[in-house]
Structure formats: structure tokens, C-alpha cells
C-alpha positions in Angstrom: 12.2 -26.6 3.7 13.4 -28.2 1.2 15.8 -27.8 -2.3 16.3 -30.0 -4.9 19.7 -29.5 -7.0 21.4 -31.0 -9.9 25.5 -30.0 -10.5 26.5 -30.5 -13.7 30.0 -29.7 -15.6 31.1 -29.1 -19.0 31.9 -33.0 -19.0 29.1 -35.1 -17.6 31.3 -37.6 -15.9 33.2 -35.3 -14.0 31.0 -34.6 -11.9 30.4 -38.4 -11.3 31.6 -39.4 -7.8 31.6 -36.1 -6.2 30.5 -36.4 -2.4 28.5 -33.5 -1.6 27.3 -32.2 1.9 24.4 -30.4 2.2 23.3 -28.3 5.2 20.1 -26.5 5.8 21.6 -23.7 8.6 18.2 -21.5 9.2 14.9 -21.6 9.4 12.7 -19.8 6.5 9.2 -20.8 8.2 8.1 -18.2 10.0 8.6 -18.1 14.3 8.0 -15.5 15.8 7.5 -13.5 18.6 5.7 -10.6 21.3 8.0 -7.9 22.0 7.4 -4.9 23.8 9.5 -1.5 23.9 11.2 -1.8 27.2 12.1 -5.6 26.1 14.4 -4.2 23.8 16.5 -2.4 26.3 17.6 -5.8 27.4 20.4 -7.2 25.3 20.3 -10.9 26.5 17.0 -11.1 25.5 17.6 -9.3 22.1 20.6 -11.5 21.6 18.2 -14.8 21.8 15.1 -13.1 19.8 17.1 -12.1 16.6 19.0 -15.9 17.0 15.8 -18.0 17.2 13.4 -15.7 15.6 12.4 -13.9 12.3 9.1 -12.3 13.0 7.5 -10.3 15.9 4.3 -8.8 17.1 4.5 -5.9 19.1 2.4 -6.4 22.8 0.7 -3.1 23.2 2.2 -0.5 21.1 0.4 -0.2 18.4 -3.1 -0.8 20.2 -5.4 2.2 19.8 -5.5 2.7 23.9 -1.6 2.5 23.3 -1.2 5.1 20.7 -4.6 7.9 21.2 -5.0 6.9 25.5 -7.0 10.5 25.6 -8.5 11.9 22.4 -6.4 14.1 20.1 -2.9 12.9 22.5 -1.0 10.7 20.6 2.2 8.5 20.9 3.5 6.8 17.9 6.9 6.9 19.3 7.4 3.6 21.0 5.8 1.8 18.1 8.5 3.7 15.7 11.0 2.6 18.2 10.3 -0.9 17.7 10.1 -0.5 13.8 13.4 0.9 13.5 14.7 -2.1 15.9 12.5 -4.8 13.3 14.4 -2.9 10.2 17.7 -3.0 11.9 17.3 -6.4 12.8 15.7 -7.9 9.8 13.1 -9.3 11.5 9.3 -9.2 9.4 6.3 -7.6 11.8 2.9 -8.3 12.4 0.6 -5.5 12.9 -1.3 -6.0 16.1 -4.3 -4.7 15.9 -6.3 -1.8 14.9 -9.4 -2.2 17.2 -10.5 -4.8 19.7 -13.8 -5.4 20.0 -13.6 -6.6 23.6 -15.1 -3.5 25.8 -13.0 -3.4 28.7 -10.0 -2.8 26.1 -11.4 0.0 24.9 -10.1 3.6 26.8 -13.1 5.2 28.2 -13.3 8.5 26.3 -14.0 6.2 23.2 -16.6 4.5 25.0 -18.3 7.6 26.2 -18.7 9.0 21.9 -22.0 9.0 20.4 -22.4 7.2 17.2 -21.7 10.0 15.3 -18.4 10.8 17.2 -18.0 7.4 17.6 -17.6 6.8 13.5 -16.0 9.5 12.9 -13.3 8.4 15.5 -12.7 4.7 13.7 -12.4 6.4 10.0 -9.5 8.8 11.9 -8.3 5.8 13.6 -7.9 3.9 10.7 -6.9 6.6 8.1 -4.1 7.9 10.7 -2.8 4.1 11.4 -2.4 2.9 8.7 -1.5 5.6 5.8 1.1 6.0 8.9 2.7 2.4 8.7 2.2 2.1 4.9 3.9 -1.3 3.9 5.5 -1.5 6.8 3.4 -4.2 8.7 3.1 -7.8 6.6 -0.5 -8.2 8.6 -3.1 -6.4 10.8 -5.1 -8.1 12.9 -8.2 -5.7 11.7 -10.8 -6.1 14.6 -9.4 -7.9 17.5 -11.4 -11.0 19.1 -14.8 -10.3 17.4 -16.1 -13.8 18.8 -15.8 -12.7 22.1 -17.2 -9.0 22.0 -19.2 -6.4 20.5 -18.5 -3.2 21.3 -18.7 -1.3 17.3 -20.7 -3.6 16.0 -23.5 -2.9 18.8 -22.9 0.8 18.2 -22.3 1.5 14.8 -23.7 -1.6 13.0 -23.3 -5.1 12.0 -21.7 -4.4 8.7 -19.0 -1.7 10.2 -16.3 -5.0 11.0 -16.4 -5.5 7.2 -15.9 -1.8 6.8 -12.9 -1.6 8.8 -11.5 -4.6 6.5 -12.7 -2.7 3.1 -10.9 0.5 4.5 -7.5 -0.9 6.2 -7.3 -2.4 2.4 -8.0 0.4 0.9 -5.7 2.9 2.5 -2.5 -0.7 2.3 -3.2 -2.8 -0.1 -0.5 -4.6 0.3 -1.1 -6.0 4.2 -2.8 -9.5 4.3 -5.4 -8.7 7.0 -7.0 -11.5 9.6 -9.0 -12.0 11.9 -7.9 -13.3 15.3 -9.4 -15.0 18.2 -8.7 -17.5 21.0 -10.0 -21.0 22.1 -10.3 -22.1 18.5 -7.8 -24.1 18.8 -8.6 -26.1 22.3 -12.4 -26.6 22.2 -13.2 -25.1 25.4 -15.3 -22.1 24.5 -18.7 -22.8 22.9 -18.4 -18.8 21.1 -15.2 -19.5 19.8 -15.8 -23.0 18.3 -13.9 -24.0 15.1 -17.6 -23.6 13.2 -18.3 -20.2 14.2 -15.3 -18.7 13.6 -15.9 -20.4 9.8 -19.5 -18.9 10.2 -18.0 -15.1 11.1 -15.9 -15.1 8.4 -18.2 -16.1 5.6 -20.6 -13.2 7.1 -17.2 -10.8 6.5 -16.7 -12.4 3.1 -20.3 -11.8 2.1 -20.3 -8.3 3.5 -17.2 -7.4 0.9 -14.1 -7.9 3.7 -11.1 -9.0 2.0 -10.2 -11.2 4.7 -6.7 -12.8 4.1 -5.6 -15.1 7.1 -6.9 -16.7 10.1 -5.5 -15.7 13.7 -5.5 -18.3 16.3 -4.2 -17.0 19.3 -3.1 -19.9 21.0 -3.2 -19.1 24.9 -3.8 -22.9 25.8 -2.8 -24.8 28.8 -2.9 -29.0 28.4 -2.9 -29.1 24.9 -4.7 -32.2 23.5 -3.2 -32.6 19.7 -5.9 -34.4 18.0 -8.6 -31.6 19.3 -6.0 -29.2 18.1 -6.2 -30.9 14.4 -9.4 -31.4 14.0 -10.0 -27.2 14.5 -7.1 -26.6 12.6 -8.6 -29.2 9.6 -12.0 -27.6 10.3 -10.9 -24.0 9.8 -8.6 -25.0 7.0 -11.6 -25.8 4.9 -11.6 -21.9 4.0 -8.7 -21.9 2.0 -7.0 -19.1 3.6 -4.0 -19.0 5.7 -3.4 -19.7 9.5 -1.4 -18.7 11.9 -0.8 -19.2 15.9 -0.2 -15.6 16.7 0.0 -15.3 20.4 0.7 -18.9 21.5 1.7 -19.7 25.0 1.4 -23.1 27.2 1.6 -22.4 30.9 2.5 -24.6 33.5 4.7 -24.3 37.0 6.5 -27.5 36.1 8.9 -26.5 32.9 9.1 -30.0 31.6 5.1 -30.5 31.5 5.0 -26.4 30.1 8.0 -28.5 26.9 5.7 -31.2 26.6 2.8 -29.4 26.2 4.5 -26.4 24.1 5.4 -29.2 21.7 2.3 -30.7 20.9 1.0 -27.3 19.9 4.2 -26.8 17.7 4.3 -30.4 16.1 0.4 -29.9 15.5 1.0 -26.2 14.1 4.3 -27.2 11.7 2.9 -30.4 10.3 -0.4 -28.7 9.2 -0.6 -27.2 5.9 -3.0 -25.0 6.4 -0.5 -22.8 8.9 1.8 -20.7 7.5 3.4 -18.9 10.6 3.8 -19.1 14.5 4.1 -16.2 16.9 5.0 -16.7 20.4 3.6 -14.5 22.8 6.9 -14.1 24.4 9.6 -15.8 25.5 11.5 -14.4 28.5 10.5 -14.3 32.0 8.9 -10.8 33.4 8.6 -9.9 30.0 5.4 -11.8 29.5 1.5 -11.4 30.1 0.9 -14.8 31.3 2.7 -16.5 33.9 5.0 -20.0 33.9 4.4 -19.6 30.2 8.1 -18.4 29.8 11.3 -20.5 27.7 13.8 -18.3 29.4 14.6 -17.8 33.1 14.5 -13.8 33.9 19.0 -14.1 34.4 19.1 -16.1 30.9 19.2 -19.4 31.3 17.3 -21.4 29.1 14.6 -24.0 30.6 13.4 -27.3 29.2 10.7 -25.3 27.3 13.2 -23.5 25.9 15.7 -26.6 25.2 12.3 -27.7 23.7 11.3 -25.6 21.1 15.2 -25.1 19.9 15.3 -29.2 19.3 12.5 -28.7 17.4 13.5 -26.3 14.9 17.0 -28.0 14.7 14.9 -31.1 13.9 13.3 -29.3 11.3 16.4 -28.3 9.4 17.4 -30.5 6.2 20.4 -32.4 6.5 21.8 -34.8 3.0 25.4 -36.2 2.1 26.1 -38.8 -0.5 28.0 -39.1 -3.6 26.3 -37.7 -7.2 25.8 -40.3 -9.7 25.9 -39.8 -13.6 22.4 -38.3 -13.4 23.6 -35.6 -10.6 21.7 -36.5 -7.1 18.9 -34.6 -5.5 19.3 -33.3 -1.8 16.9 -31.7 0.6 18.8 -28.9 2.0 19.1 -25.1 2.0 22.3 -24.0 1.3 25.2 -26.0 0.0 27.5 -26.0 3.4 30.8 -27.9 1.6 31.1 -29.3 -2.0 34.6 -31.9 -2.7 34.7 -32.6 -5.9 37.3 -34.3 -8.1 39.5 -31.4 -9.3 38.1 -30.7 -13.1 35.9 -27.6 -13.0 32.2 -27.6 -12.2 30.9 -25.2 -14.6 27.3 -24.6 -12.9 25.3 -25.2 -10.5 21.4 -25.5 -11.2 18.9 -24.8 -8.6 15.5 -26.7 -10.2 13.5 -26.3 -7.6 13.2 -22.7 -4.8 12.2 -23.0 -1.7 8.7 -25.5 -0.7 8.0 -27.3 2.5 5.8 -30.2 1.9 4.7 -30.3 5.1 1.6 -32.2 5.2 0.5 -35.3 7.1 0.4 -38.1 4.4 1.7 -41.8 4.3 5.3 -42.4 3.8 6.6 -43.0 0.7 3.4 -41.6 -1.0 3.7 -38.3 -0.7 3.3 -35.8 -4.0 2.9 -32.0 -4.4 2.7 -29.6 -7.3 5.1 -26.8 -7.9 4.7 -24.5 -11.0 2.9 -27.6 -13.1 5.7 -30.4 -11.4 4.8 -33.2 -9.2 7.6 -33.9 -6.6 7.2 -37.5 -5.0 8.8 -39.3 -2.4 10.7 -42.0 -4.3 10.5 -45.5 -3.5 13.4 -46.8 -1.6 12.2 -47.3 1.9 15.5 -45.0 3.3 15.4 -42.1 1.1 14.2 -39.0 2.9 14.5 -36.7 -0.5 11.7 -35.6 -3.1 12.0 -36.4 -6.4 10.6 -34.4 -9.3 8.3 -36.4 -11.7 8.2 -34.4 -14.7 4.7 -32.4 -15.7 1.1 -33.8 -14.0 -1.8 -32.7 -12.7 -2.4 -33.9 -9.6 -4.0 -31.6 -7.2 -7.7 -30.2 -7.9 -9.1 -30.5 -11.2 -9.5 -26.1 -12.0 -13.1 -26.6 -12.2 -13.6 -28.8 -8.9 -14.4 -26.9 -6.1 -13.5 -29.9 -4.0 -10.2 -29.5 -2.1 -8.0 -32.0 -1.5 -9.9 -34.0 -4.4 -7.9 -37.2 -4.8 -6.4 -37.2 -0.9 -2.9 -36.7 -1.8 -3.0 -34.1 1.2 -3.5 -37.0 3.6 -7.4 -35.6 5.2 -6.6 -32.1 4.4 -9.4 -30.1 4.1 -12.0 -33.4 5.0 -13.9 -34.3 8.5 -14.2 -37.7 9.4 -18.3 -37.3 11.1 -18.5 -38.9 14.1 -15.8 -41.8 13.1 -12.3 -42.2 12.5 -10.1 -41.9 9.4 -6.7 -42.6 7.6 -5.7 -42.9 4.1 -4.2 -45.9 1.8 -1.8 -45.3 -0.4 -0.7 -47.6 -3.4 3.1 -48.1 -1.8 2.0 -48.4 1.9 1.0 -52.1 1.6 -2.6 -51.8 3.3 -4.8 -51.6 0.6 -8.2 -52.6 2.6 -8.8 -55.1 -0.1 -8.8 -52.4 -3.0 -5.6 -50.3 -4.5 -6.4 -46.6 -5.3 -8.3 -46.1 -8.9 -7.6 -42.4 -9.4 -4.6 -41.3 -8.1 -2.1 -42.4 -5.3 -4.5 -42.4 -2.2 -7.7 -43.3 -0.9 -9.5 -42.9 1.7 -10.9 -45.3 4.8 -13.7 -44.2 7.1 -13.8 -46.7 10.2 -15.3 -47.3 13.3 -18.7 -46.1 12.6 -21.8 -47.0 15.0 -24.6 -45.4 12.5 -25.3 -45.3 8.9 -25.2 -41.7 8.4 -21.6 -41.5 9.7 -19.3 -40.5 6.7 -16.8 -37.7 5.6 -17.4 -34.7 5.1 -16.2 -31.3 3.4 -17.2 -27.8 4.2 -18.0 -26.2 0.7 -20.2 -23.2 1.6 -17.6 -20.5 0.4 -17.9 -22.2 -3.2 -21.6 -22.7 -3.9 -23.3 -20.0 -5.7 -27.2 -19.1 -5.1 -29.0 -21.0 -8.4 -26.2 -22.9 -9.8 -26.7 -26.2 -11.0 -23.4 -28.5 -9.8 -22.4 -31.9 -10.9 -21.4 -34.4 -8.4 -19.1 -37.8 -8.8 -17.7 -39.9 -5.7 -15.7 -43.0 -6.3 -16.3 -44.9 -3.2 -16.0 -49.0 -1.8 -16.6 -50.3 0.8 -14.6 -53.0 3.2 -15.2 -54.7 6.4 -18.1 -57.7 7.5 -20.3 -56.9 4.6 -22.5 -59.8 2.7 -23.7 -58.7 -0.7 -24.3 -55.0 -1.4 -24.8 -51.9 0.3 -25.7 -48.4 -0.7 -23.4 -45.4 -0.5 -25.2 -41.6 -0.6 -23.7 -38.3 -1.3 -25.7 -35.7 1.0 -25.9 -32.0 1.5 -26.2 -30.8 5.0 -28.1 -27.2 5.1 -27.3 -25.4 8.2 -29.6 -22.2 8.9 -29.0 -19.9 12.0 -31.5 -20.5 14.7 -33.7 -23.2 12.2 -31.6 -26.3 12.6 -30.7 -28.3 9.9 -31.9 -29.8 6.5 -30.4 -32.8 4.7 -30.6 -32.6 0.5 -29.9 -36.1 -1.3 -28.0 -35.9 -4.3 -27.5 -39.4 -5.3 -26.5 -43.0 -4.3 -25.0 -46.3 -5.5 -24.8 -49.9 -4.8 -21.5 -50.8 -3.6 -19.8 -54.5 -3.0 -16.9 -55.4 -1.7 -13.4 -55.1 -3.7 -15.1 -53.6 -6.2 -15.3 -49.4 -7.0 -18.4 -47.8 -8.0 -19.4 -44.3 -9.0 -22.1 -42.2 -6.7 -23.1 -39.1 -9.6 -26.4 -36.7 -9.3 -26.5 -32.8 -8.8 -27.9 -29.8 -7.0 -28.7 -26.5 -7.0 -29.8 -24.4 -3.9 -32.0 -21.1 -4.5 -30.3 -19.4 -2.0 -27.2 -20.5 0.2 -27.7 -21.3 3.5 -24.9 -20.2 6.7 -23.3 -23.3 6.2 -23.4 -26.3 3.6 -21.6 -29.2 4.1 -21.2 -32.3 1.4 -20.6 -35.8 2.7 -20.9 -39.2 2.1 -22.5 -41.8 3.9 -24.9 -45.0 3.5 -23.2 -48.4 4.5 -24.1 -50.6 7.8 -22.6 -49.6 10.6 -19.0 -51.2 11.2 -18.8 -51.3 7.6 -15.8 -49.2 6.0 -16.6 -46.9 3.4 -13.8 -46.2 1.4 -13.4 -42.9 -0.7 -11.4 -42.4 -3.9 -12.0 -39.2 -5.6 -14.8 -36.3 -5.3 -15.2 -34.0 -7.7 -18.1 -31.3 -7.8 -17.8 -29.4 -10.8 -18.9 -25.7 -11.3 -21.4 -24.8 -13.0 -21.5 -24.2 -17.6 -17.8 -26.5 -16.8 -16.2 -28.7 -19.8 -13.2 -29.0 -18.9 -12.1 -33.1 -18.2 -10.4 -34.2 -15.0 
């Protein structure tokens, strides 16, 4: 994470020449992890947890087979037990879960309840839970792995998941509920793909569920990172936040388990789409799944372990130099050890609190907005600090429901189809034969065998049944090209069980080193499971480069 700060005194150059060390000493992203009631009786492992951790989930206690195992006989007690230990321990906790949808995790004298019973039984559930726990849980995982069963749903309805999600906010308004499920990430489970967990949670958006995050569990062995990106950019497209909340890599050999547990972390910390990661667990025999461990059952710690504490130590900000007349910026936390000349320093000025630009992007290119500022990296090819630029408006235009407009997020938010991508930046030095016309970035689609390959952008949460939308694309092209080509921007209309459709919204003739516009609209009577915008059109092994997108809303005048 990083901080920017100026010093100043009541005499600007006394505070000229004064070396400064700056320190980052914890970590303020979320880690996390599973703990269980009788894990807190041991004091090694407690020792390590509230070291090298800040949040936890509990394993079982707060499951509904946990707390009511026969009707009317409950036990809230080991659950309050580990609440008092979180409190005592400042350590944030994630509420895990309410139901499961998975049948054999249900106790049987809920599974043998008519529907009456049976709905009766979820509202107590529900109403007893959670007016229980009042702010005291950050999340809930609401309905627990709803892509791989459907126990409720089949009994009392397809619209009683978005119930329980209208209710849990109702009775704790102030828990961010998600929905969690496993093999997002890893591609290995057609029900559980990256697109149908986007499709299931549209279908709880339109049913009224204030759905708030994005649980990927994260029980993966032979982690590939780029199939872990690509679901993580896919699932992204929603907006809402993600978090790895039961990860675990297993392997017998504990240096293949530290390899493999960091490609899920580097993937997980580098994306910006993930706010939070939650082990599930960390110490031997405390653990669901074996060789998944970071510390030996007597303490020691493995190379899994050695693994993932080199990677949070990489991750904390170090800075030293000397402040010039202006006053210096330095990424850092906490000010470790200031030597100054003697003359008093008469303030200190924090300008910016805590961020984490933690996005993939080029070097040296990289800009956010904070509060109406643009930080950039500055220019000097050594410099690891952010600068700010003074008031912009980078980012996406209010009115564009296009994220990640203008590609200053790197491919945030956008799918290469079928084809690889990367972006150009205007201080990288590889401009493809065109610098960037709207902002700082552009990007390049390459290695494409077939006309229709592009990039594309999930947009189905923003369209509105009747509503008339602008589009503009700024686009090239680069590569063995003679003369022109044309470039289209495309709707693809995905229908449950009807295949898809393919609306043209309008095209361009494009040369090389040269930008052109690609403008037209669309409207669509009703709105489809899924529609995706992309753009598409030259020769294959031509590169199609992309500058901008905007599609506006609808009755818009505001100017980009």
C-alpha cells in the first residue's frame, strides 16, 4: 500500500536536506484465514495466525448443521467462543455461511421438512443468525456453492436464493453478502465456469439480491496463472468485489505445494478486481485437505510457509532519500525514523491515505484516481514512487458504461477472443507504429487466425431493455496490411438453450498509422442472459489496435 507525504516547516529550507526513512511494517490488505474452535486451544498456532494474519473465517461453526444439528437444539457457543477470540485479537471475520445448497451438507431432519416446514425453517434460520451476529460479521457467504447444488431452490423455488440475500440484508445491512463457489478459478469444472457464475449472479441481481462480493474458493492443485487471470478478468467484468476465501494448493512435495501457492497469490494480489484472500488454514492436522499445510504439526515452518511470508515482506513499501526544496514523496506506511537538521519541523502533511495501485499495467505508465487526483508513476526509469498530478479525469467518463475505457487498468475488465493481448503506453517505447490519441494507453490485439477475433467486454449488467446507446471506438490497425481494412463493433446476444445472435452496430475503414473512429448504436427490446460488445474486422494476422470505447447511456450530454 502505498502513502505519499510532504514535510514541511515554518521555514521552507529547513526542511531541505533531511534524509528520511520510510518503512511500511504491516500489511493492511486483507490475509486471512480458517480457524476452527479447538485450533485456538493451541498457542503456537495462535501465536503465528494473529502474526501473519488479520482476517479469519470460521471452518464449521457457524454452519447451520453446526449450530441447529437436530431441530430446536442449538449451539451458538463455539461460534461466540471464536468471536470473543477475533475481538480480543483484532482480527476482522468473515461469516461462513448461512445455508449450503449442496444436499449431503444438509442434516437430515432438514431434509426430511415439507415445503411448508421447510420455509418456515430458512426464515427462523435466517432471522435467528443473523439478528444474532448483528454487525459482527464483515461478510456472509449467503447460499453456499449454488453452482454445484440445489437442494432449496428445487424445494421451495427458484427465486428463494434471492430471498435469502433480500432477507440477510434486511435483518444486517451493514454485511457485504457473496456468493461463493469453487473451480472458478482453475477451469476444470464445466458448472462452475467463469461465465456461469457471471450468468447466476445476473439472475440474483434481476431477482432483487443485493449481491456484494464474489467468493472464489480456491481449493486448486497445479495452478496455471494465466487460466487463473483470465477467470479472475472474466468475473471482474461485474464490478463487484473478489475474494479467494478458502484457498489451498496441495501437494506431498512442499517446495512444488510454494510454487504453486505462489502463483495463486501473485495472480490474486496483482489483480484489481480482488480485494481479500482467506486461507483455508495453515497448520498441519488443523486442516480439511491434506499436504495443503504451511506449518509442520510441532511448528516448524515449511517452504510453503517460508513462501507466502517472502511474499508479503515483498509487498511491504520500503523508501529512503533526502527531501528536496519541494519535500519528496515516499511509498511507505508509517514513518519508521526521521533525521532532520535540528530546526523544528512544524508539521507533517499526509496528502494522500492509504491506496494500493495494484494493477497489471506497463511500467512507468501507470495512473489511478483518488478523490478527483491522478497519481502517476513519474518518469525516471529508477523511481518506484507515485506522483500526484494535480486534478484529471482519467478513468470512465460518468456516463460510459464502458470499464476500463481508455486502458489505463492494463486489460482490466476486457477479453482478448481467441487471441492474445498487451497494452502500449506513450513512455514504454513500443508504440506499434502509432502513440496513444486519448489517453496514456492503447491497446494491441495479436496473433489472430480469423477475422472475427477481437476484444471484447462483458456489458450485460449495464444495458437497459429499450434504450437507445451511442457507440465510439478509436481503433488502428498494425501488422502486414496493404491499403485498408475494415474494423466492426459487434454485439454478441447469448440466450439460454438458443445459441447465439450477432447485432452489427457499425464499422470503419482503417489504414495503417493512422486512427479512425468506428460510431453507430443499438437498442435491444429486451436483454438477453448475456451481451457482450467487441470489436473485430481486419485480416487475420493483422493487429487491431484499440484506443478508447465509450458507450454512452441513454438521454446523456455530458462530454468525455
Amino acid at each position: 500500500r502505498d502513502l505519499i507525504l510532504k514535510f514541511s516547516s515554518s521555514k521552507a529550507n529547513n526542511v531541505s536536506g533531511a534524509f528520511v526513512k520510510v518503512e511500511q511494517i504491516q500489511n493492511s490488505f486483507p490475509f486471512g484465514s480458517c480457524i476452527t474452535r479447538s485450533s485456538i486451544d493451541n498457542e503456537d498456532l495462535v501465536r503465528f495466525l494473529v502474526k501473519n494474519f488479520n482476517w479469519v473465517v470460521f471452518g464449521n461453526e457457524l454452519k447451520w448443521s453446526w449450530t441447529e444439528p437436530q431441530q430446536g437444539n442449538f449451539n451458538y457457543k463455539d461460534a461466540d467462543d471464536l468471536l470473543d477470540f477475533c475481538k480480543n485479537n483484532n482480527l476482522e471475520v468473515r461469516g461462513h455461511c448461512i445455508f449450503w445448497e449442496v444436499e449431503y451438507a444438509i442434516q437430515p431432519w432438514v431434509q426430511g421438512l415439507n415445503k411448508s416446514d421447510l420455509t418456515t425453517a430458512v426464515q427462523n434460520r435466517l432471522t435467528d443468525l443473523v439478528t444474532r451476529y448483528k454487525g459482527k460479521f464483515r461478510h456472509y457467504d449467503v447460499d453456499n456453492e449454488m453452482l454445484h447444488g440445489s437442494f432449496y431452490k428445487d424445494r421451495l423455488g427458484k427465486d428463494i436464493q434471492a430471498t435469502m440475500f433480500r432477507t440477510s440484508h434486511q435483518l444486517d445491512p451493514s454485511a457485504t453478502l457473496f456468493v461463493n463457489d469453487y473451480h472458478i478459478e482453475d477451469g476444470s469444472d464445466v458448472r462452475s465456469s467463469p461465465e456461469e457464475y457471471i450468468r447466476q449472479i445476473l439472475d440474483l441481481q434481476r431477482q432483487g439480491a443485493p449481491v456484494g462480493g464474489i467468493g472464489l474458493q480456491g481449493h486448486i492443485d497445479s495452478p496455471v496463472g494465466p487460466i487463473v487471470s483470465s477467470a479472475l478478468d472474466k468475473v471482474g467484468t461485474l464490478g463487484l468485489p473478489i475474494w479467494f476465501t478458502e484457498l489451498d494448493v496441495s501437494s506431498a512435495n512442499e517446495f512444488i505445494r510454494a510454487d504453486d501457492l505462489e502463483v495463486m497469490l501473485r495472480e490474486a494480489f496483482a489483480h484489481p478486481a480482488v480485494e481479500g484472500i482467506i486461507l483455508w488454514g495453515f497448520w498441519e492436522l488443523y486442516m480439511s485437505r491434506e499436504n495443503a499445510h504451511l506449518v509442520n504439526a510441532e511448528g516448524k515452518i515449511n517452504a510453503a510457509g517460508k513462501r507466502y511470508l517472502a511474499l508479503k515482506k515483498e509487498w511491504l513499501s520500503r523508501a529512503r532519500g533526502y527531501i528536496d526544496v519541494q519535500g519528496s514523496p515516499f511509498a511507505a506506511s508509517r514513518v519508521d525514523s526521521i533525521k532532520h537538521p535540528p530546526q523544528e519541523i512544524s508539521s507533517l502533511l499526509l496528502l494522500l491515505e492509504l491506496l494500493t495501485p495494484r494493477f497489471r499495467c506497463p511500467p512507468l505508465s501507470c495512473c489511478m484516481v483518488v478523490r478527483g487526483n491522478c497519481f502517476c508513476m513519474c518518469d525516471s526509469g529508477t523511481c518506484n514512487w507515485w506522483l500526484l498530478m494535480g486534478n484529471c479525469t482519467s478513468g470512465n467518463p460518468t456516463d460510459n458504461i464502458i470499464v476500463n475505457h481508455d486502458f489505463y487498468k492494463g486489460l482490466y475488465s476486457w477479453h482478448p477472443n481467441c487471441c492474445n493481448g498487451f497494452i502500449v503506453s506513450a513512455n514504454s517505447g513500443n508504440q506499434v507504429g502509432l502513440s496513444p490519441k486519448s489517453g496514456g494507453n492503447y491497446a494491441v490485439i495479436k496473433n489472430r487466425t480469423e477475422h472475427w477475433q477481437g476484444l471484447e467486454q462483458d456489458i450485460t449488467s449495464k444495458i437497459s431493455p429499450g434504450s437507445t446507446y451511442s457507440v465510439s471506438a478509436r481503433v488502428g490497425v498494425s501488422g502486414p496490411l496493404s491499403g485498408s481494412t475494415d474494423v466492426m463493433a459487434t454485439l454478441k446476444l447469448l440466450n439460454h438453450g438458443s445459441g447465439a445472435s450477432y447485432m452489427f452496430i457499425g464499422k470503419t475503414s482503417v489504414s495503417k498509422g493512422k486512427w479512425e473512429m468506428v460510431e453507430g448504436t443499438f437498442s435491444l427490446p429486451t436483454v438477453p442472459n448475456q451481451v457482450i460488445f467487441y470489436l473485430e474486422g481486419p485480416p487475420p494476422g493483422v493487429e487491431l489496435l484499440i484506443d478508447s470505447v465509450v458507450i454512452r447511456r441513454p438521454s446523456s450530454s455530458k462530454s468525455e
